[in-house]
C-alpha positions in Angstrom: 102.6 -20.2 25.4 103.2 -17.3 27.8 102.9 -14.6 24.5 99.9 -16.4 23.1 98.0 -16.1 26.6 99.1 -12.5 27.6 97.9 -12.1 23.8 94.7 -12.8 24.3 93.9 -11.4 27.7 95.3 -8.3 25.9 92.9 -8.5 23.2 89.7 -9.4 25.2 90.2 -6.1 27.3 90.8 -4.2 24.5 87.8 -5.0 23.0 85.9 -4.4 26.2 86.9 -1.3 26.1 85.8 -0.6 22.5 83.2 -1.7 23.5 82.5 0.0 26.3 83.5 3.6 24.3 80.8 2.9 22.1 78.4 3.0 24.5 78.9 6.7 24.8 79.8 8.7 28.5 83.4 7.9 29.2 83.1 11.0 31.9 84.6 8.3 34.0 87.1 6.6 31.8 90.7 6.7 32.4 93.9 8.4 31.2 93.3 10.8 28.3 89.6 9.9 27.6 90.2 5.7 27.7 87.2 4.0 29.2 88.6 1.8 32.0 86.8 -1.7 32.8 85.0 -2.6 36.4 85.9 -5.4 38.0 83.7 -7.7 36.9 84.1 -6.4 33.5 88.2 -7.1 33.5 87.0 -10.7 35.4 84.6 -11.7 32.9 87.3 -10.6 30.1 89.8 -12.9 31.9 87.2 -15.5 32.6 86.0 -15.6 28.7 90.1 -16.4 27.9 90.2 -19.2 30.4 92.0 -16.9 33.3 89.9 -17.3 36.0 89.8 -15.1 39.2 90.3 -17.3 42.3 89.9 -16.8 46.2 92.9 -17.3 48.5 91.0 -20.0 50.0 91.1 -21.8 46.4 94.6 -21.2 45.9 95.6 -22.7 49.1 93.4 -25.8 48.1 95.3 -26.3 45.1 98.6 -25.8 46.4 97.7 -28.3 49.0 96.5 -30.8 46.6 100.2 -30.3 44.5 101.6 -30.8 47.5 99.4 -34.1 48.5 100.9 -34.8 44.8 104.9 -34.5 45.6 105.9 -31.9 47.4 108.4 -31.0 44.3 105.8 -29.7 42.1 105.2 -26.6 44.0 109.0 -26.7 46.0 108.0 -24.2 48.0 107.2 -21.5 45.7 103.8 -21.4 46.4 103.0 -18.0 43.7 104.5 -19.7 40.7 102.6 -22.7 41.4 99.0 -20.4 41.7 100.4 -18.5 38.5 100.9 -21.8 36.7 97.5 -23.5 38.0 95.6 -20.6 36.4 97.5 -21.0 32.9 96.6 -25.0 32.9 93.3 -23.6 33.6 93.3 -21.6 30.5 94.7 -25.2 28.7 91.4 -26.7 30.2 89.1 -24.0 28.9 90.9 -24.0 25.2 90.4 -27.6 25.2 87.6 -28.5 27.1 87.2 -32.2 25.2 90.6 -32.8 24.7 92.6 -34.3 28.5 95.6 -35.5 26.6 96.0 -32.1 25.4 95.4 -30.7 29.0 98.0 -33.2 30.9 100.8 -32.5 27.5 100.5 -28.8 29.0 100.5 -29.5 32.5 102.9 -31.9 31.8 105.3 -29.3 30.7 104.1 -26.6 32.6 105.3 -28.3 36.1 109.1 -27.9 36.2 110.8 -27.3 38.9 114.6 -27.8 39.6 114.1 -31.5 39.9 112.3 -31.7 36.9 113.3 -29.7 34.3 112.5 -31.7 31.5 108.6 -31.6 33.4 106.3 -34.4 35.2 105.4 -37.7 34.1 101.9 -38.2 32.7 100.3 -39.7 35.7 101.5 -36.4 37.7 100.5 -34.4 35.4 97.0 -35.8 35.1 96.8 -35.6 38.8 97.9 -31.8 38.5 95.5 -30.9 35.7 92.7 -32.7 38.1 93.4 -30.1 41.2 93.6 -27.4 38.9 90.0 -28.0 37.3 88.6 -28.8 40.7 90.2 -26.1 42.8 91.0 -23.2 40.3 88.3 -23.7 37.6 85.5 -26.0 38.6 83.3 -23.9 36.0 85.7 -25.0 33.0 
């Protein structure tokens, strides 16, 4: 899963920035002659592959909300929790009218030492919940 989404973040920026050397100057683009991409043009490339940017305020609200869940889900690592939040977030936005699909990912996306084997699919239906409402409430 990891491949497929790095992937396809690769690919959208990639073809931002084809897209942006056809428009012509690249006076300001980056090592030997590559155009580089603004801010908003890498967030709307992450955004378009289900990657969305998020606010420290938003990630606190979601690890809060795993936390509210079972403590376990984030065990204290607070980062690989964010990282994984934003990947189910992708799961949303690749299948917007599929939730089963959403909570199999989250569902195996939510180890932790505990839970190796992943959460049950009442968890994971609660995780897949904070995620869309505190990562992604545009997916």
């Amino acid at each position: 899963m990891h491949t497929r989404t790095t992937t396809a973040v690769v690919a959208a920026v990639l073809l931002l920035a084809t897209l942006t050397a056809c428009g012509g100057d690249t006076s300001d683009g980056g090592p030997g002659g590559t155009p580089t991409l603004s801010e908003e043009q890498g967030a709307e490339a992450r955004a378009a592959n289900g990657l969305p940017d998020t606010t420290p305020e938003q990630e606190a609200a979601f690890v809060a909300a795993l936390d509210s869940i079972d403590k376990d889900i984030a065990h204290g690592e607070a980062d690989k929790a964010i990282s994984r939040g934003r990947s189910q977030c992708q799961s949303i936005h690749d299948w917007p009218d599929d939730e089963t699909k959403q909570v199999e990912q989250a569902r195996q996306r939510f180890t932790s030492p505990t839970h190796p084997e992943g959460r049950s699919p009442q968890t994971a239906e609660r995780i897949n919940a904070a995620a869309h409402a505190h990562l992604c409430p545009d997916f």
